[in-house]
Each structure stands twice: as structure tokens, then as C-alpha cells.
C-alpha positions as MATLAB code, in Angstrom:
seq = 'XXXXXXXXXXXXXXXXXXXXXXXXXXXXXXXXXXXXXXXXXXXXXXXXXXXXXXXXXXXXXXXXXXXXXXXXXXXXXXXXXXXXXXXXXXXXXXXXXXXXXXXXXXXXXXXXXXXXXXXXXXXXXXXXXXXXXXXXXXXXXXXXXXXXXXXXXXXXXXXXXXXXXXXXXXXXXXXXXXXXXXXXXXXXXXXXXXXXXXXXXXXXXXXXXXXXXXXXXXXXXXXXXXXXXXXXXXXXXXXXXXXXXXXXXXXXXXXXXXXXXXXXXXXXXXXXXXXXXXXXXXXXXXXXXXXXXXXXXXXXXXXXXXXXXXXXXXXXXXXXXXXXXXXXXXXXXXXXXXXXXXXXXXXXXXXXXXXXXXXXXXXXXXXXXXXXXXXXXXXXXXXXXXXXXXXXXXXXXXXXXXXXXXXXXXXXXXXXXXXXXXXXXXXXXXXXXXXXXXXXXXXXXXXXXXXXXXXXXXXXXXXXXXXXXXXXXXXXXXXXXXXXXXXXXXXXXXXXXXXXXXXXXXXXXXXX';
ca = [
       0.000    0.000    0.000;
       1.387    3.420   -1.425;
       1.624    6.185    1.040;
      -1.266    8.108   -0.699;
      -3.308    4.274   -0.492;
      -2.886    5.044    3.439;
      -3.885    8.504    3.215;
      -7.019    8.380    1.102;
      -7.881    5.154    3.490;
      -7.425    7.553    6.682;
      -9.934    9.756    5.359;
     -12.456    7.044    4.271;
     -12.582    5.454    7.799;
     -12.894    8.990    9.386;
     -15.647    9.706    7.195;
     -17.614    5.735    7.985;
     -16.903    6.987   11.981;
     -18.306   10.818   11.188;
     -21.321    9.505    9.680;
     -21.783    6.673   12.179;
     -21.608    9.378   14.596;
     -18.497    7.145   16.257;
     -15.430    9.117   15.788;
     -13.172    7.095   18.304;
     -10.273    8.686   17.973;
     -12.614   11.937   19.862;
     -14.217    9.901   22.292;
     -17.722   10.027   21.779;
     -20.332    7.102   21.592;
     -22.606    5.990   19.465;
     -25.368    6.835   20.885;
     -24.139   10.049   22.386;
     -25.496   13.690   20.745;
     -22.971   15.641   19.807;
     -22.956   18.524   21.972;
     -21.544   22.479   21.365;
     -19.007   21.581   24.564;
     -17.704   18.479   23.068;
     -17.271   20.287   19.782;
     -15.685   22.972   21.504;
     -13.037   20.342   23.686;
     -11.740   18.769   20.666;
     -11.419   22.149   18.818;
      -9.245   23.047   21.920;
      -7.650   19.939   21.629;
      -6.252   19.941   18.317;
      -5.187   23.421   19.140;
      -3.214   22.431   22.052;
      -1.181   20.082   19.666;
       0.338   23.581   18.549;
       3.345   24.317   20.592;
       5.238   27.046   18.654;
       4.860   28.965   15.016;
       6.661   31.031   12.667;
       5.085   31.823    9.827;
       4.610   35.242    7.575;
       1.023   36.586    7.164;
      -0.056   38.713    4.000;
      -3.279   40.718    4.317;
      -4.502   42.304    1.393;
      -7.687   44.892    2.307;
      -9.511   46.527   -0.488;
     -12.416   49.228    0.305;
     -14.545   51.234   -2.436;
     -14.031   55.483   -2.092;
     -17.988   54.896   -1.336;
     -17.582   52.437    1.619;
     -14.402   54.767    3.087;
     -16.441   58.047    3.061;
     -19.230   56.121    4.600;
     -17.278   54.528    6.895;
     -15.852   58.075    8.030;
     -18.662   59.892    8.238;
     -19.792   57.200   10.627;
     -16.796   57.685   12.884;
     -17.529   61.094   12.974;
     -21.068   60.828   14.278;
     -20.049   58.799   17.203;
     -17.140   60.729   17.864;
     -16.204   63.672   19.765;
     -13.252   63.507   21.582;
     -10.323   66.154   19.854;
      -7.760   63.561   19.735;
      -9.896   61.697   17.835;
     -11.332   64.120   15.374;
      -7.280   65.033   14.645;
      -7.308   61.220   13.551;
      -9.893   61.659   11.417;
      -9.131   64.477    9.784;
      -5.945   63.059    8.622;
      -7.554   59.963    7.160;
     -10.041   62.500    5.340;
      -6.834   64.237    3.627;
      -5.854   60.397    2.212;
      -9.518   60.022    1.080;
      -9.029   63.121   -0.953;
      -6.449   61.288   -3.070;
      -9.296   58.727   -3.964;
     -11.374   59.609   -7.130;
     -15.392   58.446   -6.798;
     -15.714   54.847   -7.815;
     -12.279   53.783   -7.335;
     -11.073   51.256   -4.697;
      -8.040   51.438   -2.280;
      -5.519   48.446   -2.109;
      -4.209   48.513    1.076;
      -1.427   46.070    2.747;
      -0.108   44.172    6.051;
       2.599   41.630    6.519;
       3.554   40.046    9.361;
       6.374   38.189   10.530;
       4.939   35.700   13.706;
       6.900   33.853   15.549;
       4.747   32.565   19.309;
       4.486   29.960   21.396;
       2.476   27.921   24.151;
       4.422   29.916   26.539;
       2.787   32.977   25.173;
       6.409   34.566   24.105;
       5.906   36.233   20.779;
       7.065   38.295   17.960;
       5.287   40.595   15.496;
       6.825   42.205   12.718;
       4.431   44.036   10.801;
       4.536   46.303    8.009;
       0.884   48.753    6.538;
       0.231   50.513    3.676;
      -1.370   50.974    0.455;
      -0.438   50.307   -3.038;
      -0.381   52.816   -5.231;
      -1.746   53.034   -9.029;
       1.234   50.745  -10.737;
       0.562   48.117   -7.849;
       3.723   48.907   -5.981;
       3.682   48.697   -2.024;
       4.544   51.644    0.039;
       2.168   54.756   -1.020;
       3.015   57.066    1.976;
      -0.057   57.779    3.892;
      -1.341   58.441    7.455;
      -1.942   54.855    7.373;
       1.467   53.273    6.552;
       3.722   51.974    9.455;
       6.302   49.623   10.549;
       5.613   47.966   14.409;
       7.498   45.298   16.260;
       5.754   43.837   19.275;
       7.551   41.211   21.063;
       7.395   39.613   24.779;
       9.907   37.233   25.617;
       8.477   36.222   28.757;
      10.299   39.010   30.922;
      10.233   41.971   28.543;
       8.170   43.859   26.150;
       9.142   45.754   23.400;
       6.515   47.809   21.412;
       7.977   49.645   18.688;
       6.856   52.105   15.880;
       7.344   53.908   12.989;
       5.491   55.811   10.330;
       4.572   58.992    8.524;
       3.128   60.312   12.478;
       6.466   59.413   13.983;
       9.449   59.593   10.916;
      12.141   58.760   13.685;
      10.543   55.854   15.723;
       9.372   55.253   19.194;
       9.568   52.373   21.643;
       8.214   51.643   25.099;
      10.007   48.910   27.334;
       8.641   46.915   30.290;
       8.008   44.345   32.661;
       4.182   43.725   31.437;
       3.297   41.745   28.647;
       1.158   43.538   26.264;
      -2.447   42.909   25.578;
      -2.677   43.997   21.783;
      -1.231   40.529   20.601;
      -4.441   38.784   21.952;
      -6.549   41.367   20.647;
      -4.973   42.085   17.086;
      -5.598   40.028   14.016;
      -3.398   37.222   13.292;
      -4.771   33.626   11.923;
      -4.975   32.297   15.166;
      -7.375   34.699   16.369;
      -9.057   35.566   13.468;
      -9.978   31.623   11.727;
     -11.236   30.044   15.172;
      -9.832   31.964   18.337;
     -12.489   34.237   18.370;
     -15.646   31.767   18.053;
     -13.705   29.420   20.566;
     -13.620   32.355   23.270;
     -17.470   33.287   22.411;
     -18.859   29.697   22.220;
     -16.993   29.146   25.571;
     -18.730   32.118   27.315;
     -22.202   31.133   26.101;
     -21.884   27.595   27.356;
     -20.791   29.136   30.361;
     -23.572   31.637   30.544;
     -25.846   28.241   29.520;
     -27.231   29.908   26.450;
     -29.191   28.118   24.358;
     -26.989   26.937   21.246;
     -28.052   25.082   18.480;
     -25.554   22.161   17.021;
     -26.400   20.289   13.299;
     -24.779   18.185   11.401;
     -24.311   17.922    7.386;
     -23.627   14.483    6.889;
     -22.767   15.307    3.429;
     -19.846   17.639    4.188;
     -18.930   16.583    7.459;
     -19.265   19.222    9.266;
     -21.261   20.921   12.746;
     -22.867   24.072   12.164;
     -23.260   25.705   15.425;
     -25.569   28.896   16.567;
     -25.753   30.621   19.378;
     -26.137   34.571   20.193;
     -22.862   36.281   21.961;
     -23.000   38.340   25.448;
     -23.910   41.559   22.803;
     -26.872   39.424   21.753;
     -24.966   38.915   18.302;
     -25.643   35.530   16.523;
     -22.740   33.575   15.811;
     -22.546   31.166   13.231;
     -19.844   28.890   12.791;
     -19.061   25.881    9.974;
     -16.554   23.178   12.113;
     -14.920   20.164    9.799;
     -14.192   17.531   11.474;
     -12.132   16.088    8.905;
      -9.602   18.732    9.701;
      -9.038   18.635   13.554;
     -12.279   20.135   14.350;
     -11.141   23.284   12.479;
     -13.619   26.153   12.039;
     -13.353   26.592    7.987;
     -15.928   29.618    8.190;
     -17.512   31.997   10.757;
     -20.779   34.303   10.432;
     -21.797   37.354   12.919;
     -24.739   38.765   12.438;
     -26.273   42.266   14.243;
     -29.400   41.679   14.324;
     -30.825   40.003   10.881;
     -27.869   41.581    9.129;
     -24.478   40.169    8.347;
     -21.753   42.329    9.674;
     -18.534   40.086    9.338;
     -17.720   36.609    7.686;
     -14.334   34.986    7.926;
     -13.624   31.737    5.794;
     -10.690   29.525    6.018;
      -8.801   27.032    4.523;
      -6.877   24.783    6.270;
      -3.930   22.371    5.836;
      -2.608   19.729    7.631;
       1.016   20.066    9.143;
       1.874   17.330   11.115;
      -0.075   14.694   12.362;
      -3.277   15.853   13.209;
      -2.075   19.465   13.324;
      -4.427   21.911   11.096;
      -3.532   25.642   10.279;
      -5.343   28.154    8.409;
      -3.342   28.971    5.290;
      -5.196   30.927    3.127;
      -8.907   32.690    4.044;
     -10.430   36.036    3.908;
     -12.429   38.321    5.952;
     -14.934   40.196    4.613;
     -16.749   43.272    6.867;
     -20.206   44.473    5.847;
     -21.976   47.588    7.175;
     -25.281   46.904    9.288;
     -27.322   49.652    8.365;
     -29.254   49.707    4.842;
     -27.640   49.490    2.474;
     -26.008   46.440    3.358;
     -22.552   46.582    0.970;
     -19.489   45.703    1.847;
     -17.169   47.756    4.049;
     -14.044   46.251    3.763;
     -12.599   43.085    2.006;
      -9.737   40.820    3.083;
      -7.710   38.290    1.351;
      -4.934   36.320    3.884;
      -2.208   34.110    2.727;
      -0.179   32.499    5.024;
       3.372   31.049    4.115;
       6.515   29.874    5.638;
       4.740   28.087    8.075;
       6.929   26.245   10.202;
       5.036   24.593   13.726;
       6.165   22.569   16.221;
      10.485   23.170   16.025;
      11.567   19.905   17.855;
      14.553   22.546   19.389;
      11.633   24.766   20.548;
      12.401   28.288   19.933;
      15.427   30.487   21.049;
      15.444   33.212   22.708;
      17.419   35.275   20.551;
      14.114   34.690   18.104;
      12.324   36.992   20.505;
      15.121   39.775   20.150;
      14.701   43.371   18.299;
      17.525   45.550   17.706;
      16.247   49.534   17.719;
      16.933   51.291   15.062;
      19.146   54.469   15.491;
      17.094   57.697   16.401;
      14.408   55.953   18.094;
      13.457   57.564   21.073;
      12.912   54.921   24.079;
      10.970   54.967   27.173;
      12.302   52.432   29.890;
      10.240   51.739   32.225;
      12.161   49.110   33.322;
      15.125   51.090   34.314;
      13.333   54.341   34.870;
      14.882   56.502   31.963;
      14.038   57.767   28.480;
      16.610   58.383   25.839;
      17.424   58.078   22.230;
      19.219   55.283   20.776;
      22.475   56.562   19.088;
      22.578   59.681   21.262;
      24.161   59.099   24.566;
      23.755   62.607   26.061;
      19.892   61.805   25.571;
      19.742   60.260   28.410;
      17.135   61.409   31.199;
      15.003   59.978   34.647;
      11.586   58.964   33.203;
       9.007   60.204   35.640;
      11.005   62.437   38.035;
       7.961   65.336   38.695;
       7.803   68.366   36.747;
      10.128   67.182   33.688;
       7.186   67.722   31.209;
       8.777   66.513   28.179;
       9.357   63.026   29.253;
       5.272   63.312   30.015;
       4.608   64.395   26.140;
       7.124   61.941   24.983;
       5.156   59.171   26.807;
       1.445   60.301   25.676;
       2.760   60.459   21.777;
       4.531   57.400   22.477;
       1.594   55.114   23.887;
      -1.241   57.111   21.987;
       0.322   55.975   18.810;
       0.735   52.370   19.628;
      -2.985   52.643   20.756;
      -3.552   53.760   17.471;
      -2.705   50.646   15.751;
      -6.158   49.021   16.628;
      -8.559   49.900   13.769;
     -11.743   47.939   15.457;
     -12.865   50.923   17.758;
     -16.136   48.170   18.475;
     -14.165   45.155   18.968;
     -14.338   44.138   22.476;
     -11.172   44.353   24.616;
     -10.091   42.022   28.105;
      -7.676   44.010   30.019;
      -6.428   43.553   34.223;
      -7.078   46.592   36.386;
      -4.269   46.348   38.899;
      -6.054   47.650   42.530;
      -4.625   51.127   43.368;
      -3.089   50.563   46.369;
      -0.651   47.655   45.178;
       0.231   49.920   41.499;
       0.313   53.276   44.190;
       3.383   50.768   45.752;
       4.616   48.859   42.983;
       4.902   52.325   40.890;
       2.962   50.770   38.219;
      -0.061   51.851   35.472;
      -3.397   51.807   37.334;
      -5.979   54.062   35.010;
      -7.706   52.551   32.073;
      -8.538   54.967   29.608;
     -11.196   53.568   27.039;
     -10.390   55.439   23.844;
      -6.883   54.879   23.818;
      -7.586   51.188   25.375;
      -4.832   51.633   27.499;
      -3.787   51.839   31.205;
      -2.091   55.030   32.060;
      -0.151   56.142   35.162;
      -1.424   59.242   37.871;
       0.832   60.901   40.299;
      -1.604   59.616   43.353;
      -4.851   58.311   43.872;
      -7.623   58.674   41.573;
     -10.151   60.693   44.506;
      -7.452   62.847   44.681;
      -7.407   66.760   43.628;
      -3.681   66.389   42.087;
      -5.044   63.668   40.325;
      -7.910   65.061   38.758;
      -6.315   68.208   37.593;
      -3.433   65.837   35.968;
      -5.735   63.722   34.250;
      -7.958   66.800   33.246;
      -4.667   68.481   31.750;
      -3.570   65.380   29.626;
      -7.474   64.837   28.709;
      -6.977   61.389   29.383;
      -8.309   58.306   32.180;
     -11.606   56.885   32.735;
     -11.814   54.747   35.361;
      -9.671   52.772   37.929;
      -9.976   50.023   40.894;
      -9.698   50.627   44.556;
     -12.451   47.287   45.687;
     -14.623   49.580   43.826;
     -14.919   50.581   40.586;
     -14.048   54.261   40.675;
     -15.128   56.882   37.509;
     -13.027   59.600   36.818;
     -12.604   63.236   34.929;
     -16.263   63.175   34.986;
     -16.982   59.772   33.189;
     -20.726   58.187   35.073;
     -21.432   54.715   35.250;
     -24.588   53.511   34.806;
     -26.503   50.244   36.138;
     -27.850   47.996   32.390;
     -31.245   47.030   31.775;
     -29.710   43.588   32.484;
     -28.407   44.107   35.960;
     -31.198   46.318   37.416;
     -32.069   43.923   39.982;
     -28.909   44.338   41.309;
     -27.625   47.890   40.509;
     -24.896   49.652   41.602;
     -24.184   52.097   44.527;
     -22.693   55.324   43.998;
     -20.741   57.199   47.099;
     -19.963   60.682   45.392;
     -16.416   62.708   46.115;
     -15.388   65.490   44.978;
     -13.301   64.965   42.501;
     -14.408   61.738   41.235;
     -17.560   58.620   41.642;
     -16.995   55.381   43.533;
     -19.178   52.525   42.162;
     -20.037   49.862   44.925;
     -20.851   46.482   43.132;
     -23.648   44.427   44.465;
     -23.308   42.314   47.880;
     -22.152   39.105   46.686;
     -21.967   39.899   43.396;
     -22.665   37.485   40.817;
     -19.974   37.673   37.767;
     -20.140   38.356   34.684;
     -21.645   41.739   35.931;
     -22.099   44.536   33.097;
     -22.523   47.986   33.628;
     -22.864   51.360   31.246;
     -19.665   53.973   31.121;
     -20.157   57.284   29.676;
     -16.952   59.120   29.480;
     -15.733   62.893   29.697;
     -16.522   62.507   26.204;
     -20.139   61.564   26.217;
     -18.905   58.015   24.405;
     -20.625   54.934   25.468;
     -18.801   51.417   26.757;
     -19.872   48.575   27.945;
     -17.605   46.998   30.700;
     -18.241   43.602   32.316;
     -16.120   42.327   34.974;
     -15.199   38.945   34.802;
     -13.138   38.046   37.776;
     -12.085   39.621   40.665;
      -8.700   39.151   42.125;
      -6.820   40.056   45.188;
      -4.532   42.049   43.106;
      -7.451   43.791   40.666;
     -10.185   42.879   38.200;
     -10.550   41.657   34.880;
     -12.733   43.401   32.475;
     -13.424   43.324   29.091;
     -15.352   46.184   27.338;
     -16.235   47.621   23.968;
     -17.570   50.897   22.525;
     -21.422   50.628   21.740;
     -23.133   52.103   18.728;
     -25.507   54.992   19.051;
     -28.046   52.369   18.205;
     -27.178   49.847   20.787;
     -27.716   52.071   23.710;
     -31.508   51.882   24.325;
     -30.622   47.949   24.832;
     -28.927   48.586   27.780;
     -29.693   52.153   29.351;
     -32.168   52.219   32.128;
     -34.231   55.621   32.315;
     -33.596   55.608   36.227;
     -30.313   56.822   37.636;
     -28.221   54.410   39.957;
     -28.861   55.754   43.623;
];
């Protein structure tokens, strides 16, 4: 028997045990229905079989002048925050290059190297092509990053047409835009995993069906946003999730598809899909369309991966905040060298916002919704460490002391940033309210007033995941939920809510 005898023969007998509803190999009985958690284990499975990856990534993004202007003047009805507005206005000036009825080709490669451990490294390069097809067409858009976390330190680098020389942070913490930005991972099955897994947990009602003729589950279930989730899941391929629906309301507002290849026994990676955005509002055309090829995939290095693969060398002229070692400088220039975060040395503060702000910057999906840890004040006050979440810039930022305090306000008031923070309650600042949901109003919130910021009391024996309504300084809507509570802090995720989403979640009443 030829090796491609034994490989045809591997699928047959899958395919007798699929439709027999008898797949040994997974565990599951004849006579057992095929539930969304079993689906979901061996999906989990086969992705545990994945112990490191380097591959390189190649997005391709095409969006019609129609969809872009659309698409802006969207932003700019939700919007009002300066910093913002500045944003937008300099993505208006590209859109002025565009003619009516022609399309923009934009670009992002990565270079990915990750994992189990959760080390990683992100290369990436942006931008558009311009009329011949070449890459590069200088716009606000175009940038080079490098994101890496070798288990003890983070590097987040940057470099584009905002800031020509490069910046760089360095610290202890490991950052949260790799879980949140798009890489195959994430995009062709992380997501549904982490939302399936929440509505089991939240024991929503899901609905499971097979095709014997493909081979496949296709599962259905509505998110914690009340957004249905639709999900295709071959089982020929590891359980992998080949294509992915989510839906607001009746109307189709993102579809990934996948292909998948087999690299390794019973190891399946996407390597080639595309991701396709739609806006949700009549009329229903496309907003942006994604191709994604992935090559050079190499999984599972029987050396593991070394170090010196989670290494980045900055460039000359980039200007470098340590937090690590408490200084700022700029590589190339010794007599650069200053104390980061001595009091009163206002430079090193602008240096930092422009710094951070434009890493922020980096994630386009202002809706997409975000898990961050809120270290507890007391323990950052100590440790010296970033405390303040600040929504738009989906950051944590630091605050000379604590966040009732008068120097704090008038800091954070200055630098028109910070939104909230923990202290064992869940404390609003620079004028942001919470609000008790709809959802929660049988056990709302309780609001001790200072005077200089609001302290939110959650419910006695409070019941997680608990949700609740943030209105910034900036009259722009979130909605948190806390997910676990720690000794050291919380665990939140959160996401910015459309104008029209409000009214699900608002209560007339105001917390007491």
C-alpha cells in the first residue's frame, strides 16, 4: 500500500466513523449527541497540539471610495473627543487622493513567531499600493511595528509617517494587543472558541447540526452583545472552524472563511482565508474586504524556539521609554539620556502620551471588544505601576496619586486622558458616570460621590459576569463587564457601543 493508499484510506474510515456518529479517535459514543461543549473540547484539543509557530502573514484589504467616506462619516457621528477628530481628519486628507468609484488596495505583513508559553514576535509592516501596484504609497496609514514579549520583557515599537524617527516603550508587562490584534490564530477560530466558551458558560441556548454530506457541525448561538454567531466546524480537519458568520441583528456584519492544511499529524492551520466586513445599516454593501495568505509556516520546532528569536535591535534615532530602568533616551545619542518620571520634567510626560497614543492607534476595530487587568490602586500606588484605564486609547495610564485625589484630577484633566480605575470599587473619573444595564437592574450599583471623582459599589455578593454602562468625559458609550475579581485587581473586558445599541442597555432611572 502506497503512502497516498494510506492517506485516502485515513480519510475514508474517518468519514464511515463521522457519519456513524463514532469518531473514536474523539471519544464520543454511538449513541451520544454531539454537543456544542464536546465540539468545543476537541477544537481546543487539536489546538493544544500547537506548541510554537513562525510563519509570515499577508493581508490584502480593499475598500470602495464609497464604503471609506461612509465609513468616516460614521466615525464622525459617534465621535467627539479632539484627539480623535485630529485622527480623522488626517484619514479624510488620504480620502481626498481617492477619485469616486475607485477602490483602495491597502497592505499588512507580518512576521509571527509565538508559542504555548505565550512569548511572541510581530513584525508588521501597513500601507497601500499605489496606481502601478507597488507597495509603500506614503499615507497616514502606513507603518512599521514590532511587538515582542519574551516572557520578561516587552518591546513595542513604531514607525510611520506620524512618527518619521521611531518610538519604543520597554517593560516588565506583557502587552495585551497581541491577543486582541488580528493574526490567523485569532481571526480563523480563536475568536468563536472564546465566544462559544462564554455562552456555554452563561448556559445559552446553542443550536448544534450536522451535514452528513460535508462533514461538518454548524453551530448557533447569540454572543454576550446578543450577536448571533454562526460557525461551519470540519471535522475532517481537527475540528477546524473553515468559516464563521456574525450577524447584528438580521444583518451580516462580518464573515471569515478559512482554509486549512494539515502540518503534522493531526495538526491543522489556516493557510489561506479572507475576511470580509459588511456595514449593518441599509444598504447592506461591503465595508471592507480581506484576502490572507499564510506562508513559511513552520510549527512545532523539535529545538523549541530560542530566545534570541524573541530579540529586536532599535533602530538608530528611536526615542525609548524604559520603564524598566526608569529613563528615556534616544538610541544613538548618549547625552539623551534622562530619569523617566522624576515630577515636573514635562517633556518626558509628552514623549510618553505620543509614544503610547500611537501604539494605541494601531487598533482599527474601535467596536471590537477588549479584556484588560485593572491592577487595585493601592498595590500599582506601591509597585509604581499603570493603574488608570482609559477607554479610547484602550490603554492603562499612570497618575501621580490616587484617583479621589485633587492632584489627580487636575493631571488627568490636563492630559485629557483616564476613565476609570480600581480601589475594591470601581471608581469613575474626569467626569466619566457609570450607569446600572437594563440587564443588571435587579442588582444595581451604589454610587458614594467625592469630589473629585464617583466610587461605584458592586452588588453584595456579586454574581460575575456583571455589566454595567460607562459614559466618558466625552459623552462616548462602553460597555464593561467584569469577569473576575482578584486580590490584586479585576478583569474586564469592554467595547464601545453604537448609538443604536444604547436603548438595549440604558435604564431611564439613575443608579442611587
Amino acid at each position: 500500500m502506497t503512502s497516498l493508499d494510506r492517506k485516502y484510506l485515513k480519510y475514508i474510515i474517518g468519514a464511515i466513523l463521522f457519519f456513524c456518529n463514532f469518531p473514536v479517535a474523539t471519544g464520543i459514543c454511538a449513541t451520544q449527541e454531539v454537543s456544542a461543549k464536546t465540539i468545543l473540547s476537541r477544537m481546543q484539543e487539536s489546538r493544544a497540539r500547537l506548541r510554537n509557530l513562525q510563519c509570515l502573514v499577508e493581508y490584502d484589504d480593499f475598500q470602495t471610495y464609497s464604503a471609506k467616506l461612509r465609513q468616516l462619516r460614521m466615525a464622525r457621528k459617534h465621535q467627539s473627543s479632539d484627539k480623535v477628530m485630529e485622527m480623522l481628519n488626517r484619514v479624510e486628507s488620504d480620502l481626498a487622493k481617492l477619485k469616486p468609484g475607485t477602490t483602495e488596495h491597502g497592505f499588512q505583513t507580518q512576521q509571527l513567531i509565538m508559542d504555548s508559553g505565550g512569548r511572541f514576535k510581530v513584525d508588521l509592516k501597513a500601507g497601500t499600493y499605489d496606481n502601478s501596484g507597488k507597495k509603500g504609497f506614503p499615507n497616514f496609514s502606513s507603518f512599521k511595528s514590532v511587538r515582542l514579549w519574551n516572557g520578561e520583557t516587552s518591546i513595542q515599537y513604531r514607525k510611520g509617517n506620524v512618527l518619521p524617527r521611531g518610538s519604543a516603550t520597554i517593560t516588565r508587562t506583557r502587552p495585551m494587543t497581541f491577543d486582541i490584534f488580528r493574526n490567523p490564530l485569532l481571526s480563523f477560530g480563536g475568536t468563536f472558541m472564546t465566544s462559544l466558551s462564554k455562552a456555554i458558560e452563561q448556559r445559552k441556548d446553542i443550536d448544534v447540526e450536522k451535514n452528513d454530506e460535508s462533514g461538518t457541525f454548524k453551530i448557533t448561538f447569540n454572543n454576550e452583545q446578543e450577536r448571533k454567531n454562526i460557525g461551519i466546524v470540519d471535522f475532517a480537519k481537527g475540528y477546524s472552524l473553515c468559516k464563521h458568520e456574525l450577524y447584528t441583528g438580521e444583518a451580516l456584519s462580518v464573515r471569515w472563511t478559512a482554509n486549512f492544511e494539515e502540518f503534522g499529524e493531526g495538526i491543522w492551520f489556516p493557510a489561506e482565508g479572507t475576511i470580509n466586513s459588511y456595514f449593518d445599516k441599509p444598504p447592506y454593501e461591503p465595508q471592507t474586504l480581506s484576502t490572507v495568505k499564510v506562508s513559511n509556516i513552520k510549527i512545532n520546532d523539535p529545538n523549541e524556539l530560542d530566545i534570541n528569536l524573541f530579540h529586536f535591535d532599535l533602530p538608530k534615532g528611536t526615542r525609548v521609554i524604559d520603564a524598566i530602568s526608569g529613563i528615556q533616551y534616544i538610541v544613538g545619542e548618549p547625552m539623551s539620556q534622562k530619569l523617566h518620571g522624576v515630577s515636573g520634567v514635562q517633556s518626558i510626560d509628552e514623549i510618553a502620551k505620543d509614544t503610547l497614543e500611537e501604539i494605541a492607534k494601531e487598533v482599527e476595530q474601535k467596536h471590537e471588544e477588549i479584556e484588560i487587568f485593572i491592577p487595585k490602586v493601592s498595590i500599582a500606588l506601591k509597585k509604581r505601576t499603570l493603574f488608570i484605564l482609559d477607554f479610547s486609547d484602550r490603554k492603562l495610564i499612570s497618575a501621580p496619586d490616587k484617583p479621589d485625589s485633587e492632584k489627580t484630577h487636575k493631571y488627568l484633566t490636563k492630559i485629557g486622558e483616564g476613565d476609570i480605575a480600581w480601589d475594591g470599587t470601581v471608581v469613575a473619573i474626569r467626569g466619566a458616570n457609570i450607569l446600572t444595564t437594563k440587564q443588571e437592574s435587579n442588582r444595581p450599583l451604589t454610587l458614594a460621590r467625592g469630589k473629585w471623582s464617583g466610587a461605584y459599589k458592586l452588588p453584595e455578593k456579586v454574581e460575575l459576569p456583571y455589566s454595567m454602562l460607562i459614559v466618558t468625559k466625552e459623552e462616548t458609550n462602553y460597555l464593561m463587564t467584569v469577569r473576575k475579581i482578584e486580590s490584586g485587581g479585576i478583569r474586564v473586558t469592554y467595547r464601545q457601543l453604537y448609538l443604536e445599541e444604547l436603548s438595549r442597555y440604558k435604564q431611564e432611572s439613575k443608579d442611587k
